[in-house]
C-alpha positions in Angstrom: 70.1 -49.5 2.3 70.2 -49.2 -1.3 68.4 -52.0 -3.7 70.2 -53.1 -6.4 67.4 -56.0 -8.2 68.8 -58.3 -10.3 67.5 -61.3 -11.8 66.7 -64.3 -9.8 68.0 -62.4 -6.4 66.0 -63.1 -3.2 65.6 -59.1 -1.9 65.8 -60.4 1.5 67.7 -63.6 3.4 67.5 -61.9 6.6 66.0 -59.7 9.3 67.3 -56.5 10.4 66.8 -53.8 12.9 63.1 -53.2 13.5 61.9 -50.0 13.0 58.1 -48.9 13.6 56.7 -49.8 9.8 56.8 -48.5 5.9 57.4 -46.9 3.1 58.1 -44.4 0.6 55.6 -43.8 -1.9 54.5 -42.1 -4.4 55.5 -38.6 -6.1 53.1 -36.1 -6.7 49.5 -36.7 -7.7 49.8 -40.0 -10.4 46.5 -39.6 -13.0 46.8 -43.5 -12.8 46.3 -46.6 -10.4 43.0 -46.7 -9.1 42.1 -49.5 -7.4 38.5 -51.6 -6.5 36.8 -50.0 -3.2 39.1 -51.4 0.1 42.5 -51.5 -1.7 42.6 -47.9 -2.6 40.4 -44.6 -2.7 38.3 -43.1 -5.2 40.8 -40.9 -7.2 39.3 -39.1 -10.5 41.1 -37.3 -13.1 38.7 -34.3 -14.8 38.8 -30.9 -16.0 35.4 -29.6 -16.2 35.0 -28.6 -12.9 32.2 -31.2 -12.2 32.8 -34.8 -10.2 31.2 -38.2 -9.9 30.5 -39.7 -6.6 29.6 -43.8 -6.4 26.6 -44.3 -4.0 27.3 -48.0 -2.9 23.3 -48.6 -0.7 21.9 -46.5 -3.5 23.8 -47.7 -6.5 24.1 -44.9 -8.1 26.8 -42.7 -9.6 26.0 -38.9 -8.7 27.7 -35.8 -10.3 28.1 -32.7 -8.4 28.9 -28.9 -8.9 31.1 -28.1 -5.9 30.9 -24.3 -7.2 27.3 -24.6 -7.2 27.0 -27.1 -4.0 24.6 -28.9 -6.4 24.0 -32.1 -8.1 23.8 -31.9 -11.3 22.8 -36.2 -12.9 22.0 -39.7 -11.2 22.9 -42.0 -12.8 21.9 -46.3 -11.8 25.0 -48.1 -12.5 24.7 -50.9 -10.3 22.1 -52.6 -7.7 22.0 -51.5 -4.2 24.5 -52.2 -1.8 27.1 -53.3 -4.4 30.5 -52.2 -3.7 31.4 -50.0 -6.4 34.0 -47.2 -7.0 34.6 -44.7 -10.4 36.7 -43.6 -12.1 37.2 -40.5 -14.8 38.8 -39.0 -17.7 38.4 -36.5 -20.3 34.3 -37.9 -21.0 35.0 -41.3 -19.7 33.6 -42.6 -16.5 34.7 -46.4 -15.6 32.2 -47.7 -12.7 33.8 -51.2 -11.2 31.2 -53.0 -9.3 33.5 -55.0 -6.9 30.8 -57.7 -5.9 29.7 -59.1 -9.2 33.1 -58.5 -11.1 31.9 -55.7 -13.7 33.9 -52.9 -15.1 31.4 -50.5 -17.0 32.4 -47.5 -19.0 30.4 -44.7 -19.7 30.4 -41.8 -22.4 29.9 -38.6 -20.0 28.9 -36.4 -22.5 25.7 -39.0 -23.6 25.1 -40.4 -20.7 25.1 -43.9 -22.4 27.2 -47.3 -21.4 29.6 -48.0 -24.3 30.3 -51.3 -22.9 30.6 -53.8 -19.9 33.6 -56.2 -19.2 33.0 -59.3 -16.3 35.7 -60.7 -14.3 35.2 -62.6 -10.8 33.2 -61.1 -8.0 34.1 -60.5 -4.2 36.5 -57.8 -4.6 38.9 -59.5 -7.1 38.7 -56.4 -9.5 40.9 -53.8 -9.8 40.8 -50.7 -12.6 43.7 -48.9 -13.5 43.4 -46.0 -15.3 45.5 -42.6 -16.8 45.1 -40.4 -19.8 46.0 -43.0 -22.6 45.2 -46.5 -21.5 42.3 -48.4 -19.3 43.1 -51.6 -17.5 41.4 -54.4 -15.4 43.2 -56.3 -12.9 41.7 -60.2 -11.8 43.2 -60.7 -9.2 41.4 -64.4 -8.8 42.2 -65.5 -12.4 45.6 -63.7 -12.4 45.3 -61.7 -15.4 45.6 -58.1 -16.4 43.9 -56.9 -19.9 43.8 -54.0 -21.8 40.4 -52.7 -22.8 39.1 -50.3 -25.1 37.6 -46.9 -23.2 34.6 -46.8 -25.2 33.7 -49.8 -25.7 34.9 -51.9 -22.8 36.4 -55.1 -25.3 39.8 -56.6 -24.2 42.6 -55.2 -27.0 45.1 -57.6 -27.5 46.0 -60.5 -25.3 46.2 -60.3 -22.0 48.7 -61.0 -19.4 48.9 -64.3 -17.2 50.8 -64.3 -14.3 50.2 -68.1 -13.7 48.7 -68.1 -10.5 47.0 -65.5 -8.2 47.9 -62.1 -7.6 48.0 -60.0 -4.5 47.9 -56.6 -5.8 48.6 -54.1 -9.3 49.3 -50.9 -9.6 50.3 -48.3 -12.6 52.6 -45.8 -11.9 53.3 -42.1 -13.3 54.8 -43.2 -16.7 52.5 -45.7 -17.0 54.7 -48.6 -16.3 52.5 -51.7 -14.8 53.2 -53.3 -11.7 51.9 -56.8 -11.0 52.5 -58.7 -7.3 51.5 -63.0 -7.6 50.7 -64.1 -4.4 54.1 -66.0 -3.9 55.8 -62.8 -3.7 57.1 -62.9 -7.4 57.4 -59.1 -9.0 56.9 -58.4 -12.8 56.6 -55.4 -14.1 55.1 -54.9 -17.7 54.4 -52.1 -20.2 52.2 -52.1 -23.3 54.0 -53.1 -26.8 52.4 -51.1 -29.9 53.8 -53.7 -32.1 52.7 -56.9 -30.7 49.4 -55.1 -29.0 49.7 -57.2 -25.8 51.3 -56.0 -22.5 55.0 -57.7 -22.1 57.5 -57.9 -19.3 60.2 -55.6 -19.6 62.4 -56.8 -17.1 63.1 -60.0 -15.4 60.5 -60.6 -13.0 62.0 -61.0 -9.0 61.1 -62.6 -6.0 60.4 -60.4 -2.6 60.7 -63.0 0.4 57.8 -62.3 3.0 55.5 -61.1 -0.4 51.8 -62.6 -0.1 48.2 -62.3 -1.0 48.1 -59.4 2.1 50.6 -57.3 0.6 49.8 -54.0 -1.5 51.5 -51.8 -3.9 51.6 -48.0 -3.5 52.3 -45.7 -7.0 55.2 -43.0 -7.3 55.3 -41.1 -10.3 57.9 -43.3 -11.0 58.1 -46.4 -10.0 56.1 -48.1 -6.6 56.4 -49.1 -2.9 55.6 -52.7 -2.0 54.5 -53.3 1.7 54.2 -56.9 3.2 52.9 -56.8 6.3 53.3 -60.6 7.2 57.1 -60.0 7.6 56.9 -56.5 7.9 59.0 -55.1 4.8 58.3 -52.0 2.9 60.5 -52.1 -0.9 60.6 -49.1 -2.9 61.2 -50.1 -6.4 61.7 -48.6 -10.0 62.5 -44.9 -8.5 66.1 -44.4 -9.3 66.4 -44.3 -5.4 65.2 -48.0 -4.3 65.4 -48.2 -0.7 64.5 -51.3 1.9 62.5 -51.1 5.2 62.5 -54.0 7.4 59.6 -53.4 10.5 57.9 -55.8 12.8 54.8 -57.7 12.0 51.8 -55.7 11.3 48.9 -58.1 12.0 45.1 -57.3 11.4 43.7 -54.9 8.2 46.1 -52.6 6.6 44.9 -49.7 4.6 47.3 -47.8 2.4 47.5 -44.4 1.3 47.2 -45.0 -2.9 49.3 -41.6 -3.4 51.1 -39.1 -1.1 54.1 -36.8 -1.9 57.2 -38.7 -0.6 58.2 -37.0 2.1 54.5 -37.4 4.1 52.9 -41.3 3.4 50.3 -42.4 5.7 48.9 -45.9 6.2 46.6 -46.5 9.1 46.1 -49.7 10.8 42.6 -50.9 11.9 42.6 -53.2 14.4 45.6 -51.1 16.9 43.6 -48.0 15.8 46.5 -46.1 14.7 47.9 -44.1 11.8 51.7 -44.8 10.7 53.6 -41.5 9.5 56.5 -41.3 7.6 57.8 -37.7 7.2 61.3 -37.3 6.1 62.6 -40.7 6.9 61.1 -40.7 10.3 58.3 -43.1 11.2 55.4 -41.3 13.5 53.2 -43.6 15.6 49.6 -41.9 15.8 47.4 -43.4 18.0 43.9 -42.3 16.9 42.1 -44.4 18.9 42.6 -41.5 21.8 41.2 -38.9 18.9 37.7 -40.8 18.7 38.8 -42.6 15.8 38.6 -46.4 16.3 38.3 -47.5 12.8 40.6 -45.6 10.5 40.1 -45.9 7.0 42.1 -45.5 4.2 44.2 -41.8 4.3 44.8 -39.5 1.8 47.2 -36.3 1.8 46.5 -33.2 0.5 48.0 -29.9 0.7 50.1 -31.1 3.5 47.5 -33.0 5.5 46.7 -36.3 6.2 42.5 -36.9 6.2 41.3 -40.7 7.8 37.8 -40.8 7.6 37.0 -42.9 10.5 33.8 -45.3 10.2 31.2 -45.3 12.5 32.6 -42.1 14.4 30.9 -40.2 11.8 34.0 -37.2 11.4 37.2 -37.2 8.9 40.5 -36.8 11.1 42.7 -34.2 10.4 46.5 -34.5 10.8 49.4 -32.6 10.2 52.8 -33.8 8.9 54.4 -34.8 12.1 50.9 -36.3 13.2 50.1 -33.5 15.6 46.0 -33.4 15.7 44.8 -30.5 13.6 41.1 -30.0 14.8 38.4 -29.0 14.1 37.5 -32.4 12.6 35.1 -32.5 9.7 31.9 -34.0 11.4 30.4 -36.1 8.6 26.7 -37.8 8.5 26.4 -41.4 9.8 27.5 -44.0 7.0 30.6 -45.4 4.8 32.5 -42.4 4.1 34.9 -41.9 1.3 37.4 -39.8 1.1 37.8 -38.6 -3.3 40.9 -35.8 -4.6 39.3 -34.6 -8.0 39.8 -31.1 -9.4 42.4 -29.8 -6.6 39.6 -30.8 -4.4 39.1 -33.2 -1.9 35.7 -34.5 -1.3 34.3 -36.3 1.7 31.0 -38.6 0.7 29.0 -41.0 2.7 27.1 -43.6 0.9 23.4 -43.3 1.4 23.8 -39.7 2.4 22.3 -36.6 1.2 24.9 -34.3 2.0 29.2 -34.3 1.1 31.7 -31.8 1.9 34.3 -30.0 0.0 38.2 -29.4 1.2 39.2 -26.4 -0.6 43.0 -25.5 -1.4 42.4 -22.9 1.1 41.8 -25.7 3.5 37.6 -23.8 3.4 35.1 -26.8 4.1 31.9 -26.3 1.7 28.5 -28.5 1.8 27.4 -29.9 -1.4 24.4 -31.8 -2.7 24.8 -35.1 -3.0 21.5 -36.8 -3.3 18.6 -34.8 -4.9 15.4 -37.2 -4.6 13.1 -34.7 -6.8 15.9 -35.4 -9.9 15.3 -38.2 -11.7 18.0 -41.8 -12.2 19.2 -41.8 -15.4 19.3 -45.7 -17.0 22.8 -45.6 -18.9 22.1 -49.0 -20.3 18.6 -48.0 -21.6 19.6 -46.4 -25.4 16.7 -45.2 -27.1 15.4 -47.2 -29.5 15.5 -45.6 -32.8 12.5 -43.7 -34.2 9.9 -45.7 -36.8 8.3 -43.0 -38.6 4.1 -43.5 -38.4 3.0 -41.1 -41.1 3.5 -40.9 -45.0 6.8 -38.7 -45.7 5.5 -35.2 -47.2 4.6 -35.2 -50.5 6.8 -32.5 -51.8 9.8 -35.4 -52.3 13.9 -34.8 -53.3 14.7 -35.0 -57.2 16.4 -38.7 -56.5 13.8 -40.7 -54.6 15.0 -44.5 -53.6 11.5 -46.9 -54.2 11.3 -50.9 -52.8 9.4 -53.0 -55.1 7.1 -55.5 -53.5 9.9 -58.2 -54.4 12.7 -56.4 -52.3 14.2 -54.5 -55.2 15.2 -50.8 -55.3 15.6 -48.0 -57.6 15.9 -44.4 -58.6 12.9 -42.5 -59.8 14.9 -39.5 -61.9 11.2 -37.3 -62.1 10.1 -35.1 -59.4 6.6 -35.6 -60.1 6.2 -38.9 -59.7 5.0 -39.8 -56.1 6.4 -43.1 -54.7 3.7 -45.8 -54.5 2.4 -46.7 -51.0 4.4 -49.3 -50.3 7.6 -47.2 -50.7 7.2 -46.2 -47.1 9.2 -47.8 -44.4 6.8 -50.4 -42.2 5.6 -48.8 -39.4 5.8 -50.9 -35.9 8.4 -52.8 -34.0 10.7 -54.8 -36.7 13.4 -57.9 -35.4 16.4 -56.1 -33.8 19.4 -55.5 -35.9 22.7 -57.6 -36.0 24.9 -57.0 -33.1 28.1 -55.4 -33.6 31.6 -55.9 -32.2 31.3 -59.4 -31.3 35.2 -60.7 -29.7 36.6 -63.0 -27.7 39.1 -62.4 -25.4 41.4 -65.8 -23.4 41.1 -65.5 -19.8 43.4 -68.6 -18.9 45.3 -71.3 -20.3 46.5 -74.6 -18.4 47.5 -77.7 -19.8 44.7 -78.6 -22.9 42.0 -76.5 -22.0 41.5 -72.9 -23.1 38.8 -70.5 -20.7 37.4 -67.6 -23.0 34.9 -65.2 -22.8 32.7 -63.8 -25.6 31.5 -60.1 -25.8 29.3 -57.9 -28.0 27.5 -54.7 -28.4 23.8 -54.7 -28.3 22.3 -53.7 -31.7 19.1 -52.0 -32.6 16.0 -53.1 -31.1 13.8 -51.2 -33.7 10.5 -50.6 -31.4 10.7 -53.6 -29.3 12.6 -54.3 -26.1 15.4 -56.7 -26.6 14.8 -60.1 -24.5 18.1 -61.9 -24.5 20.5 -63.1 -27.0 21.4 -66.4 -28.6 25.3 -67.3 -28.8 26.8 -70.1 -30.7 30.4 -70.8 -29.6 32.6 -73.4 -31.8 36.0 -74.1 -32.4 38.2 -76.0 -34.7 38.9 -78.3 -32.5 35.1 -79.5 -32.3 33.7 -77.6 -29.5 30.2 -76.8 -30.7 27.6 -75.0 -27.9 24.7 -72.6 -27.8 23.7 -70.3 -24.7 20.9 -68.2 -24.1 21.8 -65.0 -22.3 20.2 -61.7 -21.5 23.6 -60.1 -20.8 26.2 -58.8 -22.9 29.1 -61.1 -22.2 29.5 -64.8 -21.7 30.1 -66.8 -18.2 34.0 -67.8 -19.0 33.9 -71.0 -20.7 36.4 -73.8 -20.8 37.4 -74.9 -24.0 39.6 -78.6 -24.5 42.4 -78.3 -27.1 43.4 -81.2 -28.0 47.0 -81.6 -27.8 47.8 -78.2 -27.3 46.2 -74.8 -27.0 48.5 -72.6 -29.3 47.0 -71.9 -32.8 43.1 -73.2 -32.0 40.6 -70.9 -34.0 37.4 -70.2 -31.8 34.4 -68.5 -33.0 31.2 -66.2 -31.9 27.8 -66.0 -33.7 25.5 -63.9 -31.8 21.3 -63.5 -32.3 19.5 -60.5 -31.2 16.0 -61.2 -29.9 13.2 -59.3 -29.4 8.8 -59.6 -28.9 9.3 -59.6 -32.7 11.4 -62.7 -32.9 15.1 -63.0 -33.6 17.6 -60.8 -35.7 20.4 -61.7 -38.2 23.4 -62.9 -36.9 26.7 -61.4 -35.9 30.4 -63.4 -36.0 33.9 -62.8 -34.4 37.1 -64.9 -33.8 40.0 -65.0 -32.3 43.1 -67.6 -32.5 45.1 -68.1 -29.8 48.8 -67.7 -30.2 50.6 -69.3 -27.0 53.4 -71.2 -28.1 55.0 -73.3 -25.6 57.9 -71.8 -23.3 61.3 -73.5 -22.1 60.7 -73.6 -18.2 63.4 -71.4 -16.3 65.7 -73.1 -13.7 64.7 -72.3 -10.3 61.1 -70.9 -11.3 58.7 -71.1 -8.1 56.3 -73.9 -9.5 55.8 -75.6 -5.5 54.0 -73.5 -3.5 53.8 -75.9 -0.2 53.9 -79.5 0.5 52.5 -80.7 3.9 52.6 -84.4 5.1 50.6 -85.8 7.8 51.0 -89.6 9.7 49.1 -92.6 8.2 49.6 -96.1 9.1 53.3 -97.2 9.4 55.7 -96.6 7.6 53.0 -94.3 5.4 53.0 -90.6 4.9 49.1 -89.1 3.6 51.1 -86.2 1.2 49.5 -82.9 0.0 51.3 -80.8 -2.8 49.8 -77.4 -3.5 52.0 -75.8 -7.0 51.3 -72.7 -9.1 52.8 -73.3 -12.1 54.0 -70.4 -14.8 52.5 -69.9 -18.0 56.3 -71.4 -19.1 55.5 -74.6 -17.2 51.8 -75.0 -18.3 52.3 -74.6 -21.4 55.7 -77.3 -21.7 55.3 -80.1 -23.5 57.3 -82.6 -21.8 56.5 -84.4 -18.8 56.8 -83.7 -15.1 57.8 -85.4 -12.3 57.5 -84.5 -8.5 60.6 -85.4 -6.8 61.0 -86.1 -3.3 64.7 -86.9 -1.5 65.8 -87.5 2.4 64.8 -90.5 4.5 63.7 -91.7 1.1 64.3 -90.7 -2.4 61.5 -91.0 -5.5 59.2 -89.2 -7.9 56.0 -89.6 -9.5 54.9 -87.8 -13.0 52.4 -84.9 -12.9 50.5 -82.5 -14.9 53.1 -79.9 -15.6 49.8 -77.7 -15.1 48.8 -79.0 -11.8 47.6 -77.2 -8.9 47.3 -79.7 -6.2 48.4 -83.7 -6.1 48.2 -86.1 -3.3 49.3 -89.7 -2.5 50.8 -91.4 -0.3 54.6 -92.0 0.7 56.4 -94.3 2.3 59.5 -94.0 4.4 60.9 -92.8 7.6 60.2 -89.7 9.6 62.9 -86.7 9.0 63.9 -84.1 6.5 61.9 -84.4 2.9 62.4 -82.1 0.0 60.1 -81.8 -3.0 60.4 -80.2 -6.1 59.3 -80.0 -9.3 61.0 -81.0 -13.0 60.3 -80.2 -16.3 62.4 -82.1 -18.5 66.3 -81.0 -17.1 64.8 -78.3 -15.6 64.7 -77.9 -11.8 62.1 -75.9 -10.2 62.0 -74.2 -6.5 62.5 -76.5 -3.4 60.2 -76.8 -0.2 61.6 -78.6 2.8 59.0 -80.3 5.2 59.9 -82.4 8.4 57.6 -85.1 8.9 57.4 -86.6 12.2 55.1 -88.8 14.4 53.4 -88.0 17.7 55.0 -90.8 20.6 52.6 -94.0 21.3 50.9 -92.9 24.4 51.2 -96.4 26.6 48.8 -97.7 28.9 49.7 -97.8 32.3 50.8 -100.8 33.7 48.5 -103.3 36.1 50.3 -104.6 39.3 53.1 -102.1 39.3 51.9 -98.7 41.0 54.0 -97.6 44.1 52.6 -98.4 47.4 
């Protein structure tokens, strides 16, 4: 059927025919959406004819020559066994280290970092990535921020969606797609004018949506697959479409791009990869092919490749899932599966050897881990060079002298040599001042404001740097000093007083080094939230659940995920309750949870939320009470 999404329509009030599962995806080969290792694969974007591989039990990033079969740096971007996956454009390579939250980006042609963002750990990052713009995704703090490809800072504000979010994904034309974990759809594009990422339609609610779904890039437009109730919504294409399917339980694993006539998705736990060719769904059960754990598929050139963990090959399908051996037999270990180049590359993690696809479907060997070549620190700049000798004597016509008292000046005559103490001191000096010091929000609910501060490191002028010293303050009296070796703050929450809009917050940051502490750096930022009128209708109640206490009691837990529009209101609000018995009780508009206790008879209650005359989503909960179990009687048993 066709989708027509307007605002504030549910996409779906009811089942329909089950058919076997999914999707259309994704047009063509989108430079864009690449997600955090086990939502999507490794897809890289270069032109030199040269790729990066992530090592996760090595942490390392490698770069190989598949015409050469060689590898050409190693690079340590993260410590062993972190999960991490890369990313790369035009001199850029962006390492996301899944299990402590960092996105790193790289200069390819130096070989240096440029700069390090931190989000939450555990697989809440996601990177998305095309020719102009770099993103991060948190999925845990619900936020996606722009940064700046060279040297990782946040540019501009960045977006909240007010609660967590299941999954984001960029498509062809750039166009940002963000999924909260209550099923609620926005989709966002980047403003020049206001530098901050805005919403450029009304965002709408898919029924059966939740922290297990995934979205899938097209070049225009995405594919949104909830596998709790079994829907798969294209969206955005010109050609929107609705699948209704069964229940898919267990780990799904989606294909991140396909052409739309051939999308895969393979399903772990049933050990089978789902087709869809030409509006037909295809059943393959791998499982029978040796392939018990499928991983995530990728098509190219017409094929579908699962690379199948612990079987140590790569499955090779055709379009209507006929098996197309011979399998690629791989080394044991994690394989991943990387398109780069009009190439497709098969890695294992901790391996020595990889494996090149070819456009002529020709399977190549390549070098993947060369222990004779040294690791390559991308963090470790070289320290600029103190000279140890008197310059020459033969000087320039204008030669700048230092006076004992810190003075300067030009001697005009050639043949006058500077005195001795012209000459820069030799030895390690007090590192310089660091540079680009910001701060970027994270999160904002009710009167407290989470931040993070960031900066650059600076010179270390002959000595090792040993940490740094920040002082953070606001104008709202917050005053406090941390002492960090990194280069980027733990968030820290800020109170605001009566509101957060408007509050200045500023960054001094101290290099230190064996040679004591540098000069000082500053930055600011002011953050401009003004309060929103809450929409009617707005999904503020997640769930309410109520459980027997004495009689006539009810022990009631509310869970809520408020938007930014209710958090930020400056009115009250209540929680409101009707059926057996009516009341309300006032909240924190920016509540996540509340408990207490009710009392009334057991039945039908409905809760919702108000702000002001606004009425938010309803959740309907029957509350009832388990029957007295009785004694048995004495005196009365049948003889």
């Amino acid at each position: 059927m066709n989708l027509s999404l307007r605002k504030g329509r549910r996409l779906f009030g009811s089942r329909g025919a089950t058919e076997v599962i999914l999707v259309i995806l994704v047009a063509g080969l989108v430079a864009a959406a690449l997600f955090a290792s086990g939502i999507a694969p490794t897809l890289l974007s270069t032109s030199d004819g040269l790729t990066w591989l992530g090592d996760n039990q090595r942490g390392e990033a490698v770069q190989v020559n598949p015409a050469t079969g060689q590898q050409e740096n190693r690079l340590k971007v993260a410590p062993v066994n972190h999960d991490i996956s890369l990313a790369q454009r035009d001199g850029l390579l962006v390492v996301t280290d899944a299990t402590n939250g960092s996105v790193t980006v790289i200069n390819v042609s130096t070989l240096i970092t440029g700069g390090r963002w931190f989000g939450n750990g555990g697989g809440a990052i996601e990177v998305l990535l095309n020719a102009k713009e770099l993103y991060v995704v948190d999925r845990v703090r619900g936020t996606v921020v722009r940064l700046d490809p060279v040297s990782a800072r946040p540019i501009g504000a960045g977006w909240m969606a007010g609660g967590l979010l299941a999954d984001a994904a960029m498509d062809g034309k750039g166009k940002l797609w963000a999924l909260r974990g209550d099923g609620q759809l926005h989709t966002l594009a980047w403003s020049q004018d206001t530098e901050r990422l805005v919403e450029t339609t009304s965002s709408v609610r898919v029924d059966g949506a939740d922290l297990r779904s995934r979205l899938v890039s097209h070049d225009e437009g995405i594919t949104l697959f909830a596998p709790e109730r079994g829907v798969a919504v294209r969206v955005g294409t010109g050609d929107d479409t609705v699948v209704e399917v069964g229940k898919v339980p267990g780990t799904i694993n989606a294909a991140t791009e396909a052409p739309s006539d051939l999308v895969p998705v393979s399903v772990v736990e049933s050990a089978t990869v789902l087709l869809f060719h030409r509006g037909r769904a295809i059943t393959v059960d791998v499982g029978k092919m040796g392939c018990q754990k499928p991983g995530e598929p990728v098509v190219y050139r017409g094929r579908v490749y699962v690379a199948c963990a612990g079987a140590r090959k790569v499955l090779v399908l055709g379009r209507d899932g006929e098996h197309r051996p011979p399998d690629i037999q791989i080394p044991a270990g994690e394989p991943k599966l990387v398109i780069d180049d009009g190439k497709l590359f098969i890695h294992v993690s901790g391996g020595n050897v990889g494996y090149v696809v070819n456009e002529d479907g020709k399977v190549t060997q390549t070098e993947t881990h060369d222990a004779t070549q040294p690791v390559n620190d991308p963090d470790n700049r070289p320290s600029p060079k103190v000279p140890t000798t008197k310059p020459p004597r033969s000087t320039p016509t204008n030669t700048t002298t230092t006076t004992g008292g810190g003075g300067g000046g030009e001697t005009p005559s050639p043949s006058v040599e500077p005195p001795p103490t012209s000459a820069a001191p030799a030895g390690p000096r007090v590192p310089g001042a660091p540079t680009g010091v910001s701060i970027s929000a994270q999160f904002e609910y009710g009167t407290t404001l989470r931040v993070e501060a960031s900066w650059q490191s600076p010179p270390d002028n002959g000595s090792p740097l040993t940490g740094f010293e920040l002082l953070l303050t606001s104008d709202r009296g917050f005053s406090q000093r941390y002492n960090l070796t990194a280069l980027r703050s733990d968030p820290v929450e800020i109170g605001c007083g009566s509101r957060c809009h408007g509050m200045r917050v500023q960054a001094e940051v101290r290099a230190a080094n064996g040679q004591g502490q540098g000069p000082a750096a500053t930055g600011g930022y002011t953050h401009n939230a003004p309060a929103q009128s809450p929409a009617t209708g707005e999904v503020v109640v997640n769930a309410v659940d109520m459980y027997e206490a004495a009689a006539p009691n009810w022990a009631v837990h509310a869970v809520f995920n408020p938007p930014f529009a209710w958090r930020t209101y400056e009115g009250s609000c209540t929680l409101n309750w009707s059926g057996p018995t009516t009341g309300s009780l006032v909240v924190l508009c920016w509540a996540t949870s509340f408990e207490f206790t009710l009392s009334g008879g057991g039945g039908n209650y409905r809760f919702w939320m108000q702000a002001g005359g606004v009425r938010s989503n309803e959740v309907q909960v029957y509350a009832f009470r388990e029957p007295i179990e009785r004694p048995p009687c004495r005196g009365c048993e049948i003889p």
